[in-house]
Chimera marker file (.cmm) of the C-alpha trace (Angstrom):
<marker_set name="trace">
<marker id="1" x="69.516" y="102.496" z="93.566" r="1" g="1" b="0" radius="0.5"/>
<marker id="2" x="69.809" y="103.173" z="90.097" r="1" g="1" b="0" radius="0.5"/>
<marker id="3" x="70.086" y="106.959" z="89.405" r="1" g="1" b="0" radius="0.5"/>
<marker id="4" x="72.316" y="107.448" z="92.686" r="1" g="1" b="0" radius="0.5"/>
<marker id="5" x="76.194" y="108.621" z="91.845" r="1" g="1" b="0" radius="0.5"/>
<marker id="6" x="78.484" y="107.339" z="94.757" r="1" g="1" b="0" radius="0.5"/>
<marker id="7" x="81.932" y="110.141" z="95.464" r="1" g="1" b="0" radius="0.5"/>
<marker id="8" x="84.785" y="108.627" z="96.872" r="1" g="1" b="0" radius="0.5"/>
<marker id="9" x="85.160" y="109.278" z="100.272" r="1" g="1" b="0" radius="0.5"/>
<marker id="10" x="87.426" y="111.998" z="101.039" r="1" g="1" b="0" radius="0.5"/>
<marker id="11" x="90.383" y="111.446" z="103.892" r="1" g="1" b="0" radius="0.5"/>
<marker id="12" x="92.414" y="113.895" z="105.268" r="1" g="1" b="0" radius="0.5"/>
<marker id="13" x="95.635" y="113.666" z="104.461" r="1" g="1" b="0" radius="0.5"/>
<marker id="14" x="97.974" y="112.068" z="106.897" r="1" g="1" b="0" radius="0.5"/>
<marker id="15" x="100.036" y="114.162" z="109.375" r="1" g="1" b="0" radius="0.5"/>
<marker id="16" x="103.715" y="112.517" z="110.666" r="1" g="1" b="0" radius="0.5"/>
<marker id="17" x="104.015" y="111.488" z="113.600" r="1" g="1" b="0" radius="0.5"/>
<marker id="18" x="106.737" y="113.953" z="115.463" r="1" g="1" b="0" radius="0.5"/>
<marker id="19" x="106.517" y="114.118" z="118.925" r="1" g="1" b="0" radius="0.5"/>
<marker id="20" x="108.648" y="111.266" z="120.702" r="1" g="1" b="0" radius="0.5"/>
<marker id="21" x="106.047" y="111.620" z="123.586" r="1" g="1" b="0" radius="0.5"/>
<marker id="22" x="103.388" y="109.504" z="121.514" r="1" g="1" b="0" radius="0.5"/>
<marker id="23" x="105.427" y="106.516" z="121.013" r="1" g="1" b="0" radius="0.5"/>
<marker id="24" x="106.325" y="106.724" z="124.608" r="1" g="1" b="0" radius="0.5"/>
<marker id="25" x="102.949" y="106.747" z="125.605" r="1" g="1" b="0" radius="0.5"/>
<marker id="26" x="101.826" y="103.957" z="123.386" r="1" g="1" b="0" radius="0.5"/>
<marker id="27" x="105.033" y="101.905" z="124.752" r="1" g="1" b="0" radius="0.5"/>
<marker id="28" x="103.769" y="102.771" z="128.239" r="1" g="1" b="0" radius="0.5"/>
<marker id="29" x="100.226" y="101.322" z="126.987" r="1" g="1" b="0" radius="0.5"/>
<marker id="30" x="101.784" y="98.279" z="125.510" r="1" g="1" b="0" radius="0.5"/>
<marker id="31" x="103.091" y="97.377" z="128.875" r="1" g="1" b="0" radius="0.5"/>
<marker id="32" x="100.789" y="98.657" z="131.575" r="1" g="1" b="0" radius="0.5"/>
<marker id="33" x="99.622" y="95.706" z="133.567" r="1" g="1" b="0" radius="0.5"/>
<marker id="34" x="95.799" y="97.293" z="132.719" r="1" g="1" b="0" radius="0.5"/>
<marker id="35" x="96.269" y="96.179" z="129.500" r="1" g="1" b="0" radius="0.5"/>
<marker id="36" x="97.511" y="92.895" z="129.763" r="1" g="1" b="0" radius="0.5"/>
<marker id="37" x="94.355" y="91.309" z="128.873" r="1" g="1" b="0" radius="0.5"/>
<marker id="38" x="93.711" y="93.462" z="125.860" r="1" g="1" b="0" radius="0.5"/>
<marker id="39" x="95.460" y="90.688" z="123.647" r="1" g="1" b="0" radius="0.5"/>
<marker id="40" x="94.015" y="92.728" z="120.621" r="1" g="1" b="0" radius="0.5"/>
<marker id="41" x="95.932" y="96.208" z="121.980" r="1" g="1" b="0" radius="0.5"/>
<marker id="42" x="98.922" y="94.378" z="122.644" r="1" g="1" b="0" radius="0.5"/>
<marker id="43" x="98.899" y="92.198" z="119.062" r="1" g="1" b="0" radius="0.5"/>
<marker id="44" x="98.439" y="95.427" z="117.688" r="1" g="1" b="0" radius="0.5"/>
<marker id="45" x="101.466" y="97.472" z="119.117" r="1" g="1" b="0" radius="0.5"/>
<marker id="46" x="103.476" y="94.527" z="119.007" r="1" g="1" b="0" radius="0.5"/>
<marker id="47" x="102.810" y="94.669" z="114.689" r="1" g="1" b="0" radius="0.5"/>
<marker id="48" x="103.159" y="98.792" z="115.028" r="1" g="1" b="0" radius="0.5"/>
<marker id="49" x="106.598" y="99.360" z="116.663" r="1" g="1" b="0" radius="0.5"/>
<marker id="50" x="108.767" y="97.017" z="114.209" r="1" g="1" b="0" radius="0.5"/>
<marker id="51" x="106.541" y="98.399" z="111.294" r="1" g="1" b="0" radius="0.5"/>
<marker id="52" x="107.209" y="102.096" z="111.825" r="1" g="1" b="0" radius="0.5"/>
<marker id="53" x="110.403" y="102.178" z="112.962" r="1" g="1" b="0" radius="0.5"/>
<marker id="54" x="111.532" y="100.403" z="109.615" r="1" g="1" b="0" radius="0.5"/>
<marker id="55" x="109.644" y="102.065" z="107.551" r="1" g="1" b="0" radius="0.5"/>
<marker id="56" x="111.843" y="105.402" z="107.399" r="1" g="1" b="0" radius="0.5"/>
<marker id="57" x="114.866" y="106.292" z="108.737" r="1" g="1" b="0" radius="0.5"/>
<marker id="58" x="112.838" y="109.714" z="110.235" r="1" g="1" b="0" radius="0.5"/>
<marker id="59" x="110.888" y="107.212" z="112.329" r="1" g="1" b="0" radius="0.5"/>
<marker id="60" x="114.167" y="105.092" z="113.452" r="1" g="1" b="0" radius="0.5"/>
<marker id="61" x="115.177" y="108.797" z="114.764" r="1" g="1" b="0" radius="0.5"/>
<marker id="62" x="111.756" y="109.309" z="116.365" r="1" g="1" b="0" radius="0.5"/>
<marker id="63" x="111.990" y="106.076" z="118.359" r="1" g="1" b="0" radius="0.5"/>
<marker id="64" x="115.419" y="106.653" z="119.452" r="1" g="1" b="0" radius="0.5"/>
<marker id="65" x="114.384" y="109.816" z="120.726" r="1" g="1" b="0" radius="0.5"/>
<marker id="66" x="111.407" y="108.218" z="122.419" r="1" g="1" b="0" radius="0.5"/>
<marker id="67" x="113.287" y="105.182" z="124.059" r="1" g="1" b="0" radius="0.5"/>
<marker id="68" x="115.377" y="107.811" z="125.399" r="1" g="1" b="0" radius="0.5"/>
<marker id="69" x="112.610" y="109.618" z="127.163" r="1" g="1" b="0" radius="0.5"/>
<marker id="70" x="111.284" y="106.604" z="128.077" r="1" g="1" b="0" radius="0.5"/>
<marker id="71" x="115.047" y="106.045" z="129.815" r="1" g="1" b="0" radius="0.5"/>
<marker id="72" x="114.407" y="108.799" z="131.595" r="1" g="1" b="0" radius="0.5"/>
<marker id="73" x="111.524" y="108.308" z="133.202" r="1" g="1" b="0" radius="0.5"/>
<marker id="74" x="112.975" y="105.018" z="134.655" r="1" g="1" b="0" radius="0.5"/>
<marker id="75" x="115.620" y="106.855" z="136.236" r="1" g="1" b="0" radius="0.5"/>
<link id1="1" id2="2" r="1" g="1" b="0" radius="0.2"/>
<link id1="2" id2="3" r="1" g="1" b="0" radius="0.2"/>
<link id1="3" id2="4" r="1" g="1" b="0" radius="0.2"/>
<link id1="4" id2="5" r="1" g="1" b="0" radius="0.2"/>
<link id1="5" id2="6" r="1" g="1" b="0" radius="0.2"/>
<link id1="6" id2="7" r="1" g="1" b="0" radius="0.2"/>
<link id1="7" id2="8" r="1" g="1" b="0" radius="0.2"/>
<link id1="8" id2="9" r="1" g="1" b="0" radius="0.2"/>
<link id1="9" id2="10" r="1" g="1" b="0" radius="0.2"/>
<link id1="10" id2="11" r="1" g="1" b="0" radius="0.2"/>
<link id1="11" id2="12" r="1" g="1" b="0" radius="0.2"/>
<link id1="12" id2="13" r="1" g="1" b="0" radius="0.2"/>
<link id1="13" id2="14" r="1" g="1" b="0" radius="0.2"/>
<link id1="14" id2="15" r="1" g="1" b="0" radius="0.2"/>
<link id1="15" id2="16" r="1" g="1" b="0" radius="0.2"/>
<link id1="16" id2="17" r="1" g="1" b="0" radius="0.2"/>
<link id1="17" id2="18" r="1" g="1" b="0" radius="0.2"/>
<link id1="18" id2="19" r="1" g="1" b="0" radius="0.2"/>
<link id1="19" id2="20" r="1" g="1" b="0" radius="0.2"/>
<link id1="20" id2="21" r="1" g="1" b="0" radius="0.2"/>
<link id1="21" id2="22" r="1" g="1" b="0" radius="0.2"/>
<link id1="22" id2="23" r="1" g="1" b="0" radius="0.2"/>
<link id1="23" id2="24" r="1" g="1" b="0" radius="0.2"/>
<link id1="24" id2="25" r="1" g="1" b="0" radius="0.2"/>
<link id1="25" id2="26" r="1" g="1" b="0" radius="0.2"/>
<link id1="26" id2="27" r="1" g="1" b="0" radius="0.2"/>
<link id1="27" id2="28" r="1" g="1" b="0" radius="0.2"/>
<link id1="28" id2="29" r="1" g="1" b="0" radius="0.2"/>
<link id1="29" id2="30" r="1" g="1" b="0" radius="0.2"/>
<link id1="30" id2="31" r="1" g="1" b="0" radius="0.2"/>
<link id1="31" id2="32" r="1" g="1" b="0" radius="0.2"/>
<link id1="32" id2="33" r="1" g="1" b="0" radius="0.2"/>
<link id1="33" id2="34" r="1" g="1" b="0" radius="0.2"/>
<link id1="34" id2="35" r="1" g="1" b="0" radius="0.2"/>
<link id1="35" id2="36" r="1" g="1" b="0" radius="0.2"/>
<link id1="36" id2="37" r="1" g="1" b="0" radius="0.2"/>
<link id1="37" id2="38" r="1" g="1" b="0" radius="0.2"/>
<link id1="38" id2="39" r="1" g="1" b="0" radius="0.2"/>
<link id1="39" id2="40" r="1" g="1" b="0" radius="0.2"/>
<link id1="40" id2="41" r="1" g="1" b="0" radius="0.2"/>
<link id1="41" id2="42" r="1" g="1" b="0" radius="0.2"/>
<link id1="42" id2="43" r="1" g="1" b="0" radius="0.2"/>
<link id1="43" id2="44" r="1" g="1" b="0" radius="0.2"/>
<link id1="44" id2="45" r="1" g="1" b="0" radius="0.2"/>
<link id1="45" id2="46" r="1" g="1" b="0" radius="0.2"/>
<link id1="46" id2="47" r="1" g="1" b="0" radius="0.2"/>
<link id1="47" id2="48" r="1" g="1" b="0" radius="0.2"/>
<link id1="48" id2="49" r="1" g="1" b="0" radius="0.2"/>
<link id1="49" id2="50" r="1" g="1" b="0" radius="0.2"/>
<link id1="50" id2="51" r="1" g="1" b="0" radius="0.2"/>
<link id1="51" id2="52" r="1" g="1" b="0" radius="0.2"/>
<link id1="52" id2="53" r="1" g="1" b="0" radius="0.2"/>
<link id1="53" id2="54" r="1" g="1" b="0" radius="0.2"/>
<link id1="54" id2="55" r="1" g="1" b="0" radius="0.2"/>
<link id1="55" id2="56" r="1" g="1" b="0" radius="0.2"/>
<link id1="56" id2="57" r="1" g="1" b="0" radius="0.2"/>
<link id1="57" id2="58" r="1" g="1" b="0" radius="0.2"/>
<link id1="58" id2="59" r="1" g="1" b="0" radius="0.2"/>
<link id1="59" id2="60" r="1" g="1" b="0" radius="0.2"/>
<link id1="60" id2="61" r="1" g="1" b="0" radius="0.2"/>
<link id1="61" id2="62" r="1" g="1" b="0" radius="0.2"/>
<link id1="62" id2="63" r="1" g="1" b="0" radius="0.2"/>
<link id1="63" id2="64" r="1" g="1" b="0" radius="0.2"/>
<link id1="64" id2="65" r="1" g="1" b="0" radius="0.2"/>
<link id1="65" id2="66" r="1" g="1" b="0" radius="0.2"/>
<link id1="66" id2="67" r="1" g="1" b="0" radius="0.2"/>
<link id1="67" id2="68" r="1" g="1" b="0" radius="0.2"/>
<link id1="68" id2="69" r="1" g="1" b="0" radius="0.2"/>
<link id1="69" id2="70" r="1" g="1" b="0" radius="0.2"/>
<link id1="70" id2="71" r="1" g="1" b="0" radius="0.2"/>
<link id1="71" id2="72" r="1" g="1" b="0" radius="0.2"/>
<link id1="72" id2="73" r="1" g="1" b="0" radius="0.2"/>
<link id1="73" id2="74" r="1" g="1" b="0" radius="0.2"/>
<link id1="74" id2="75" r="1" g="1" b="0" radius="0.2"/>
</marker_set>
C-alpha cells in the first residue's frame, strides 16, 4: 500500500435536534409493544433520553416540550 495517502473522512456537521415531534416519536418507539423484543432499540433509547436531556439545558426545554405533546396525545 505504500505510495497510497489516506484523507480523513469528511462528516457533515451535526444539525440540533429541534422539533419536539422526534423525541416523541422515538418515545412512542421505545414503548410500542412491536418493539419489545428489540432489547438492542430499547437499551439504546433507554442510554439516549437521560443523555440528551442532561446534556444542555436547550434539550431539557426540547423534552419538556415533547412530553407535553406526548400528554396530549393521551388525552
Amino acid at each position: 500500500m505504500s505510495g497510497y495517502i489516506l484523507s480523513p473522512i469528511q462528516f457533515p456537521e451535526p444539525k440540533s435536534l429541534t422539533d419536539p415531534q422526534v423525541l416523541v416519536s422515538l418515545a412512542l418507539i421505545y414503548l410500542s409493544p412491536d418493539t419489545a423484543d428489540n432489547q438492542e432499540l430499547r437499551q439504546c433509547l433507554s442510554y439516549f433520553f437521560p443523555a440528551y436531556s442532561y446534556s444542555a439545558p436547550a434539550h431539557q426545554r426540547l423534552m419538556q416540550r415533547a412530553s407535553e405533546s406526548f400528554d396530549s396525545l393521551s388525552s
